[in-house]
C-alpha positions in Angstrom: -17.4 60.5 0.2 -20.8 59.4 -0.2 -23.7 59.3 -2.7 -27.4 59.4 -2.2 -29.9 58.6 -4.5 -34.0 59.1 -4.2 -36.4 57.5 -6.7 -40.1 58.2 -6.7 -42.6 57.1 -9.0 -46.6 57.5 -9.3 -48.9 55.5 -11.6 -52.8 56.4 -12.8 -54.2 53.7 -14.8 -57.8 53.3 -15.3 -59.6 51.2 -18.5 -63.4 51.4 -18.9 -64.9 48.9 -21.1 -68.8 49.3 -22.4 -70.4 46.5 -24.1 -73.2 48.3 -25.9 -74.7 45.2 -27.0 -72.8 41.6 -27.9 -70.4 42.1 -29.7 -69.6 46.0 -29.8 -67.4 47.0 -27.2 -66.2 50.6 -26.2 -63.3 50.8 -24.5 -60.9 53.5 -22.7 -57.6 54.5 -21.1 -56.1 56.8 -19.1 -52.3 56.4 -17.9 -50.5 59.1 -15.7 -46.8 58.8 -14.7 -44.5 61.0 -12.7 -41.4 59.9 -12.0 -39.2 62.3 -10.1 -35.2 61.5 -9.1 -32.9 62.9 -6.5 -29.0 63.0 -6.4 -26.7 64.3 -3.8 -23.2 63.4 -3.6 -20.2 64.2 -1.5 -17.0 64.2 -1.8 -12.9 64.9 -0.5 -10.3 66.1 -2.4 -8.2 63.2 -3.9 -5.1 63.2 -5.8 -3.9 59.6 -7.9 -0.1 59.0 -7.9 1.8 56.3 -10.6 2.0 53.5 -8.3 5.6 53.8 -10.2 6.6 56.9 -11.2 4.9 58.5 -8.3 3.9 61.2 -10.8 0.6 62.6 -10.6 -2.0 61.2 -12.6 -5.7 62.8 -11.7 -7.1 65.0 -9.6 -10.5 64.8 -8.1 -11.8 68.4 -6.7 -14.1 68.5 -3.4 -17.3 68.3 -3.8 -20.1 69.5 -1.6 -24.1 68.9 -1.7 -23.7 68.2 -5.3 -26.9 68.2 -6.2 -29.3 67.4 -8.9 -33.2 66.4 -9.9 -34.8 65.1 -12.5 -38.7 65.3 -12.9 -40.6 63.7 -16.0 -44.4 63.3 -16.7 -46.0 61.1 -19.2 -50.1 61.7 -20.1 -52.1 58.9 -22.5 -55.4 58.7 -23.4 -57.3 56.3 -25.5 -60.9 55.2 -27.2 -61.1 52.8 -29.3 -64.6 50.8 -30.6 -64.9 47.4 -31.5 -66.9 44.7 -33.1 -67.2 40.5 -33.8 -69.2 38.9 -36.2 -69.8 35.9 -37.0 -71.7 34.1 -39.6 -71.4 30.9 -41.0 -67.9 30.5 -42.3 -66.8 33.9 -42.1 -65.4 35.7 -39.3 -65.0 39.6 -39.2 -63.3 41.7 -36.6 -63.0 45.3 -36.8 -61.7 48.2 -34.0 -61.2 51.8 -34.8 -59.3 54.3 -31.9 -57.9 57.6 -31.2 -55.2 58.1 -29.0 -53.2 61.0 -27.6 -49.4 60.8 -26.0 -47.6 63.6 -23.9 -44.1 63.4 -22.8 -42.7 65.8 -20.8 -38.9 65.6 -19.7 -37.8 68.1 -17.5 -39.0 71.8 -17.5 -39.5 72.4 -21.2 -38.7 70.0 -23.1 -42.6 68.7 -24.3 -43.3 66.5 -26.6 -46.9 64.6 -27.8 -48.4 62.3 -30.4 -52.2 62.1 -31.9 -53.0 59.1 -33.3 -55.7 57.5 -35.2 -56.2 54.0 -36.5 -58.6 51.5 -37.8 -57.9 47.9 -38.4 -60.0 44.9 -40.2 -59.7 41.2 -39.9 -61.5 38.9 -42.0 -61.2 35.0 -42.2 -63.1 32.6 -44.3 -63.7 29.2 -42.9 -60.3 29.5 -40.7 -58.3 28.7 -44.1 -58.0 32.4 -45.6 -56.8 35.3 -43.7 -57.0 38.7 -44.4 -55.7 41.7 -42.2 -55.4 45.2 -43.0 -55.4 48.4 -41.3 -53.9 52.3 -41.4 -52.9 54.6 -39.4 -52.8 58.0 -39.0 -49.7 59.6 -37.0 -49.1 63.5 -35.9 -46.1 64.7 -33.8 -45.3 68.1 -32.6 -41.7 67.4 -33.5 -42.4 68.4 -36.6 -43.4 71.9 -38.0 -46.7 72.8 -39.8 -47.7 70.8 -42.5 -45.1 67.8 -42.2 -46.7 66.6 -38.6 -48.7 63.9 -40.0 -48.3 60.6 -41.7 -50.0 57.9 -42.7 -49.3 54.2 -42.7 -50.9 51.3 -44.1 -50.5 47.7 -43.9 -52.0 44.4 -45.6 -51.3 41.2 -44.5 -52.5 37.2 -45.7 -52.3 34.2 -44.5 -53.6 30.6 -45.5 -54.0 28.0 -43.0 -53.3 25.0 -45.4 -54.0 22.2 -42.2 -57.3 23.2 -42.7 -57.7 22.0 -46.5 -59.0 18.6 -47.2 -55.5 17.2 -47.9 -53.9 17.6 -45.0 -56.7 17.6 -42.6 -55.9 14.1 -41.7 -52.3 14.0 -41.8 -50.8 12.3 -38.8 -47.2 13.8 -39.3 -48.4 17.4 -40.4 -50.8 19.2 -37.5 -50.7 22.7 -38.6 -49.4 24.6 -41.5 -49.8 28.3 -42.2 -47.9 30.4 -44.8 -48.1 34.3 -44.1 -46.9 37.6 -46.0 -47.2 40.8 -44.9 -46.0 44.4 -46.3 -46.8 47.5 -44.2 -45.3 50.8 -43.4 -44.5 52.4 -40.1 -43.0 56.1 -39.1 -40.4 57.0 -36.9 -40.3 60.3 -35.1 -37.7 59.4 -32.7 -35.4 62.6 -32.6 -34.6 65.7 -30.8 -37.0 68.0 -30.1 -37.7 71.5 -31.9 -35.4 70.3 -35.0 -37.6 71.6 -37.2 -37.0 75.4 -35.5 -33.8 77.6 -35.4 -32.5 77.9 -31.7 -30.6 80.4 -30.2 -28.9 81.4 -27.4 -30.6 83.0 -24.4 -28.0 85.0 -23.1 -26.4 86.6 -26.4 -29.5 86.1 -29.4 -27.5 84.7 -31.6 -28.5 81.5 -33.3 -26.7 78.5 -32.5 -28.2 75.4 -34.4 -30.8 75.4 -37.5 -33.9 74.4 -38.1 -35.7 72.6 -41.3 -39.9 73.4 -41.2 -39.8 70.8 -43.8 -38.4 67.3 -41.6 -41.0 64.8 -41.5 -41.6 61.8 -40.4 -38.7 58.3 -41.5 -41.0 56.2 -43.4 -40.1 52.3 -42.8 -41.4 49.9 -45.4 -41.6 46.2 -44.3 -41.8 42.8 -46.2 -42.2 39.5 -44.4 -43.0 36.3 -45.6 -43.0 33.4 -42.7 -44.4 30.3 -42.4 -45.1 28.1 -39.6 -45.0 24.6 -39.0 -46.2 21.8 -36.4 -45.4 18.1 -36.3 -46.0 15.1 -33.9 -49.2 16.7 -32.2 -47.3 20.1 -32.2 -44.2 18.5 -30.3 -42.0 20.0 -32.5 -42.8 23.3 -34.2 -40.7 25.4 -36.5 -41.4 29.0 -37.8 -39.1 31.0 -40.7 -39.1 34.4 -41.5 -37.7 36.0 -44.4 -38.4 39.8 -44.3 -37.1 43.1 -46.0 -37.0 45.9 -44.0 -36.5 49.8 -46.1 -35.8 52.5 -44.2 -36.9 56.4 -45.8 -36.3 60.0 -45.7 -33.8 59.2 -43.0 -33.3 62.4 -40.9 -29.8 63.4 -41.3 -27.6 66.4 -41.0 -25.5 66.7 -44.4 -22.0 68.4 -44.2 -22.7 72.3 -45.4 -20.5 73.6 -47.7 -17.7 76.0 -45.9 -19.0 78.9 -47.9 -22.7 78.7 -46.9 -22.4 80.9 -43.7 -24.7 78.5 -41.4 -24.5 75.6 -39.7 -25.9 72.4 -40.5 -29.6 71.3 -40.4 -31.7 68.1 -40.7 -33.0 67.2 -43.8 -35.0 63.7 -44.7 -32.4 62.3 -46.6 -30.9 58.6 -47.3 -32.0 54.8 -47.5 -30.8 52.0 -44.8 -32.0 48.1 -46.0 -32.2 45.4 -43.6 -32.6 42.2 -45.0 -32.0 39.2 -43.7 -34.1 35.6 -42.2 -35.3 34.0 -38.5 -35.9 30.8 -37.8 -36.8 29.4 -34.3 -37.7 25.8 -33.3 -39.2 24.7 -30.3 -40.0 21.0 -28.5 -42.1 20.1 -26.0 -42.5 16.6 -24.5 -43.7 14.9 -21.7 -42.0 11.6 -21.8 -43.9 10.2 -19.3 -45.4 11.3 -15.7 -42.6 12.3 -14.1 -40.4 13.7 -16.7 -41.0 16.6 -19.2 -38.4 18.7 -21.8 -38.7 21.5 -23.2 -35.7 22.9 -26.2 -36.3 26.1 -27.9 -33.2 27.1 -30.3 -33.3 30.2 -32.5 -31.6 32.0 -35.1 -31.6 35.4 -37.1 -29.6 36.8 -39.8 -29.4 40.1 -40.5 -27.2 42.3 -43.3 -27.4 46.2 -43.1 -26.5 48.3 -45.9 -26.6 52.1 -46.5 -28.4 52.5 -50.1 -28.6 56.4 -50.7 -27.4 59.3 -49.0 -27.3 62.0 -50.9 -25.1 64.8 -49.9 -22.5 62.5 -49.6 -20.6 60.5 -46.5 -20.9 61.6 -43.1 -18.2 61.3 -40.6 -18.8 61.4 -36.8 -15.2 60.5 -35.0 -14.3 56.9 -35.8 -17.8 55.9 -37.3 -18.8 56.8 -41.0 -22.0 56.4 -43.1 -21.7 56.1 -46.7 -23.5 54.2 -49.9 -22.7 51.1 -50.0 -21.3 50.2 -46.9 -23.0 49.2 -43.7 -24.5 51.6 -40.9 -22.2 53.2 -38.6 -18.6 51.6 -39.9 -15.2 51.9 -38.5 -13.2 54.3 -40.5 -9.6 54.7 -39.7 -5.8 53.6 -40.4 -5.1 50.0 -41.8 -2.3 48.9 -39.8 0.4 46.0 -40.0 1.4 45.1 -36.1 4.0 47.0 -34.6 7.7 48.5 -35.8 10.4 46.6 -35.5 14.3 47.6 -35.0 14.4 46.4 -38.2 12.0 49.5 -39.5 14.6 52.4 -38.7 18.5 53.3 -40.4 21.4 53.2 -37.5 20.9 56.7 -37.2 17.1 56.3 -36.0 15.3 57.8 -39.3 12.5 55.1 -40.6 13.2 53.2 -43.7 8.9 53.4 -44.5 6.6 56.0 -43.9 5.6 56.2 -40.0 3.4 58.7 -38.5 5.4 61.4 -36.3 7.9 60.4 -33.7 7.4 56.4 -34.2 9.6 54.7 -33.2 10.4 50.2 -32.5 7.3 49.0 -30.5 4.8 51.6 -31.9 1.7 50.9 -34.0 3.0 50.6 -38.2 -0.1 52.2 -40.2 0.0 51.5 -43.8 0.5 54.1 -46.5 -2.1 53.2 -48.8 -1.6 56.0 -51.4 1.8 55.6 -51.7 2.8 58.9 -51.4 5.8 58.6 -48.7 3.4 59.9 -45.8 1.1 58.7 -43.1 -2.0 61.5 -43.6 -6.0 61.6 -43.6 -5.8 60.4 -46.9 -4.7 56.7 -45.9 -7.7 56.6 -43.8 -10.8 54.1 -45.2 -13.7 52.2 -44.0 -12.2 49.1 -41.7 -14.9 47.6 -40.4 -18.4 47.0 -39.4 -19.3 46.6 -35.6 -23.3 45.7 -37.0 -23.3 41.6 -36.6 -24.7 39.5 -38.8 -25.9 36.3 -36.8 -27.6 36.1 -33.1 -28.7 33.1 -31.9 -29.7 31.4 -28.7 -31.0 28.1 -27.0 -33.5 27.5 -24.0 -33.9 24.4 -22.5 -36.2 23.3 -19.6 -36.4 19.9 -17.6 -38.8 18.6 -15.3 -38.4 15.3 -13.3 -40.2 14.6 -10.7 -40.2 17.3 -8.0 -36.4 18.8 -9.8 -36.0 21.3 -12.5 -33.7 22.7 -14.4 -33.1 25.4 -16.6 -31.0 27.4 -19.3 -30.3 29.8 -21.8 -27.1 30.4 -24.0 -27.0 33.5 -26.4 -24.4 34.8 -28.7 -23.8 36.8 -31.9 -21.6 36.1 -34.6 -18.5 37.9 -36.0 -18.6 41.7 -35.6 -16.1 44.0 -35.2 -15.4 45.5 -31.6 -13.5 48.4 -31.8 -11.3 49.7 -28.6 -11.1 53.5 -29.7 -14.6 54.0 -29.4 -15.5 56.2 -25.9 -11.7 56.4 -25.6 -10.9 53.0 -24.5 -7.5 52.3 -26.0 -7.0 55.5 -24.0 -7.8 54.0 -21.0 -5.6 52.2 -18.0 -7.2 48.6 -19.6 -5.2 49.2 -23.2 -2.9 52.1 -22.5 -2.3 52.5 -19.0 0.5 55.2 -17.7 -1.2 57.4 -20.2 -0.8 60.6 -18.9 -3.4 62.3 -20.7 -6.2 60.0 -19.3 -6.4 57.8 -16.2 -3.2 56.2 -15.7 -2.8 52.9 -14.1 -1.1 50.0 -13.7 -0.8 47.7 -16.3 -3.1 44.4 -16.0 -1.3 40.9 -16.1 -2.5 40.5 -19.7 -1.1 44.0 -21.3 2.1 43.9 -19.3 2.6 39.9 -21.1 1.5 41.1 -24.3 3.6 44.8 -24.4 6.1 45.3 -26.6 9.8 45.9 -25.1 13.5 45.3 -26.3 13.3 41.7 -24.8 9.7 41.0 -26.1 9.6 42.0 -29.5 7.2 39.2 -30.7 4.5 41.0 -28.3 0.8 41.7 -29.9 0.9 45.1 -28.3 2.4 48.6 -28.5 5.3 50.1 -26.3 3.8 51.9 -22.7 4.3 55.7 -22.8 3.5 58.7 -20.9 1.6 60.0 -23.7 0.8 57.6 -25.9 -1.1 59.3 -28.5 0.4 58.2 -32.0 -0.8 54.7 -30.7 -4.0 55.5 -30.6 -5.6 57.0 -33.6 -8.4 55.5 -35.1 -7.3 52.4 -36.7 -7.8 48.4 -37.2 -5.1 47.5 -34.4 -7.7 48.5 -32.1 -10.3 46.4 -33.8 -11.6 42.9 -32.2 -13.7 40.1 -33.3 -16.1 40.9 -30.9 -18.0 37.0 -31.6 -19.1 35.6 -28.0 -21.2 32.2 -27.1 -22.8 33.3 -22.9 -24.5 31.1 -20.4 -27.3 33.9 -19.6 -28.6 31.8 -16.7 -28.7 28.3 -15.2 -31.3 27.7 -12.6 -31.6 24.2 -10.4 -34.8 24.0 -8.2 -36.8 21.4 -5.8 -39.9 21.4 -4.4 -41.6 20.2 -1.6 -45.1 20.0 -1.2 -47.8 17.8 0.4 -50.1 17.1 3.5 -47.4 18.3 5.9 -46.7 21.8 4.4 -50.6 22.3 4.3 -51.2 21.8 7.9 -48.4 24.2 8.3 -50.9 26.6 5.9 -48.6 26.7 3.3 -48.8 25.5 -0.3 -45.5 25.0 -1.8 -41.6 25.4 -0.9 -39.2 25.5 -3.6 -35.9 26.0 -3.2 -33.2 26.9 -6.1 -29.9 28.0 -7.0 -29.2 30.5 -9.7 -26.1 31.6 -11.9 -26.5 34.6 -14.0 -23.4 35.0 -16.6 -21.8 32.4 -15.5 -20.0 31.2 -18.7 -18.7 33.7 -21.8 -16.9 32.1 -24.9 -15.1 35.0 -26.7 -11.7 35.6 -28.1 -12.1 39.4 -27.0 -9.6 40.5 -24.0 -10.2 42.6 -21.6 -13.3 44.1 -22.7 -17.2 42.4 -22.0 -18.2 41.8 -25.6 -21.9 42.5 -24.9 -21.6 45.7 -23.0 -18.9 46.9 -25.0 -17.8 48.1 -21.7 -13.8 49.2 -21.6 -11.7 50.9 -19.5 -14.3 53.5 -17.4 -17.4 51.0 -17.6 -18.5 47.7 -16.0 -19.0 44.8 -17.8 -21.7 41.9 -17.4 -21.7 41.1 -14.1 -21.4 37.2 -12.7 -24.2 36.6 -10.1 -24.9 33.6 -8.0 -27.9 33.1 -5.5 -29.3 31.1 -3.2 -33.7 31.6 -3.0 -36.2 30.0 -1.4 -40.2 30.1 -2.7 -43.1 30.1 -0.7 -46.8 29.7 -1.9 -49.5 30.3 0.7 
């Protein structure tokens, strides 16, 4: 078979600037963007055999000019006026705008924005800084009355290097404490939520509608400094912010007895608080050597602190007070059953789910009431991770450099049920029900069988599905350390390449993912990819640089 793809894209940009007299300036924009995409595929008619059993496993129907386009638009327009002043020791800058967004995807589905804002800095002898502005927000994914918001900010800062004490400090050379609170909006959801729909063939409504949704309100603390030492070698910046999120929009579950579906509703509180710090060097050592190290960290904890209307389920994930965004709810589990587990005559001698048997998953009967059921089900996890980090490092000697960057996250839970996964050919292959396949070195070594009892997982089976409920057997530290890049280079330059008319030649080799740390198997703990998607891709290349 084959497939063919065709990408188009157009782009209008045009910015006028006026300066009506020194120091006022009017300014414009107009953007335009089409983009329009076209898919065709063929393909035969395939059928996918157990490279064991020689049962049949999948079929793949003919296809024939499959075909399909996509067309999107996107309109902005812009004025804004500003103006710098200056006198003495105080500086004032001030710029007022309008702008207007359109966003069409598709046929129908139309979106647009209309914004106004004003903002006002103010310094006094470059030691105190004062910034504050608002803004003025209205969507047409809202209904009448609830398009608009409005969002102010403040935001102060003292540059301390500039005070008499420190103005001649040889160790300190600058030193500026900030704080900042503010408040943004969020109108990132589906379109016409605030309308009921309904069904163009029949009239009958199929989702509902809330005229009353308005805009998430986000409410943002941040206190930072940032430092400089050895002639701003070495400079260091910390961030400690607090990040409130409002009026999330949600769809609460609706009571059986209410005869309608459910509908969004501003309702529930998310916090993010948490601290960055990043630290970079720079030093030339001498002429023909210079280093640069930039290291960087963030911490981050998410918690859920109102919802009213209760929890909200959505397959393995869960949102409740209390606990963090998005968490794992499911079985608790305590690694696989044993011969041990089951009488001589094959009955268990502890609850198991239905038609368990030695090498299948043991959940845990948390109640205590005799039975695996919903109600042994709880929160399990939280795939949200706490810590990123990363390093950059740069070095130049002579006419060689060299380059890298290593990022990573800390410990968060990677869980193989979501997307179906554990369902797939990587984690349950043979599966029937799903994609088959043959087993990969690492499950065949790790399954459990009557010889391999000490295995870390379950049995193989035609139709696996008792082993692969939602649960914490599926979960993963998904903590990883990755090489993002490592780049070598030389280059040649000098009266020769000049008389050849050109400028420079630099040559360079380049690894992209070359390294991963993780303890998760057979899964890309970035991606999250699993058994039906790619992971990270390892790339190495060879490149040569011209200048003219």
């Amino acid at each position: 078979g084959d497939i063919k793809y065709e990408f188009a894209q157009t782009n209008i940009n045009l910015q006028p600037k006026w300066e009506v007299f020194p120091g006022f300036n009017l300014r414009g924009q107009l953007s335009f963007r089409l983009n329009s995409d076209v898919y065709r595929q063929n393909r035969e008619n395939y059928y996918f055999f157990d490279y064991y059993t020689n049962q049949l496993v999948q079929t793949w129907a003919v296809q024939r000019n499959a075909y399909s386009e996509t067309r999107d638009t996107y309109y902005y327009l812009s004025g804004t006026a500003d103006y710098n002043l200056n006198l003495d020791k105080h500086k004032i800058f001030a710029i007022g705008g309008y702008s207007m967004e359109t966003f069409n995807n598709g046929y129908y589905d139309v979106s647009s924005i209309l914004s106004g804002f004003g903002k006002l800095n103010y310094a006094y002898d470059d030691k105190y800084l004062l910034e504050s502005s608002i803004r003025l927000d209205g969507s047409s994914k809202f209904g009448n009355g609830n398009k608009y918001g409005v969002f102010p900010s403040v935001a102060l800062g003292w540059n301390v290097h500039n005070e008499a004490f420190l103005k001649d400090s040889k160790v300190i050379n600058s030193l500026k404490f900030r704080a900042s609170y503010g408040q943004l909006g969020n109108e990132s959801i589906g379109l016409y939520r605030y309308q009921n729909l309904i069904n163009a063939t029949n009239g009958l409504e199929t989702s509902w509608g809330n005229q009353n949704i308005t805009w998430e309100k986000v409410n943002m603390l941040d206190i930072g400094a940032d430092m400089g030492f050895l002639d701003n070698a070495l400079t260091l910046t910390v961030d400690y912010y607090d990040k409130i999120t409002k009026d999330i929009i949600l769809n609460p579950v609706v009571s059986l007895v209410g005869g309608i579906g459910k509908a969004p509703l501003n309702a529930g509180s998310v916090r993010n608080r948490g601290w960055e710090a990043a630290v970079t060097y720079n030093k030339a050592v001498n002429k023909n050597l210079s280093i640069s190290i930039r290291p960087g960290v963030t911490y981050n904890k998410n918690v859920i602190t109102s919802l009213p209307g209760g929890e909200l389920r959505d397959g393995i994930n869960i949102n409740r007070e209390r606990s963090a965004l998005g968490s794992y709810w499911g079985y608790k589990t305590s690694g696989l059953l044993q011969q041990e587990d089951f009488n001589g005559d094959g009955s268990p001698k502890l609850p198991v789910i239905a038609n368990a048997g030695p090498g299948d998953i043991k959940y845990l009967d948390l109640n205590g009431d005799g039975i695996i059921s919903d109600a042994d089900q709880g929160v399990m996890g939280d795939p949200n991770p706490r810590l990123n980090y990363f390093a950059n490092m740069s070095l130049n000697y002579k006419k060689f450099d060299f380059e890298f960057l290593i990022q990573g996250i800390g410990k968060n839970d990677y869980s193989a049920n979501i997307a179906g996964k554990s369902s797939g050919y990587l984690w349950n292959p043979l599966n029937f029900d799903a994609s088959g396949g043959v087993p990969t070195n690492y499950r065949a070594a790790n399954t459990w069988r009557p010889n391999n009892t000490e295995a870390s997982l379950p049995r193989l089976l035609a139709n696996p599905g008792r082993n692969v409920l939602y649960s914490d057997f599926w979960m993963f530290n998904g903590a990883y350390t990755r090489v993002k890049f490592i780049q070598m280079g030389y280059k040649l330059d000098g009266q020769g390449l000049k008389k050849a008319g050109l400028q420079s030649v630099r040559f360079y080799l380049n690894a992209q993912n070359p390294f991963t740390v993780t303890k998760l198997e057979q899964a890309d703990p970035e991606s999250g990819g699993g058994s039906w998607t790619y992971g990270v891709m390892r790339t190495y290349s060879f490149g040569v640089h011209v200048g003219f």
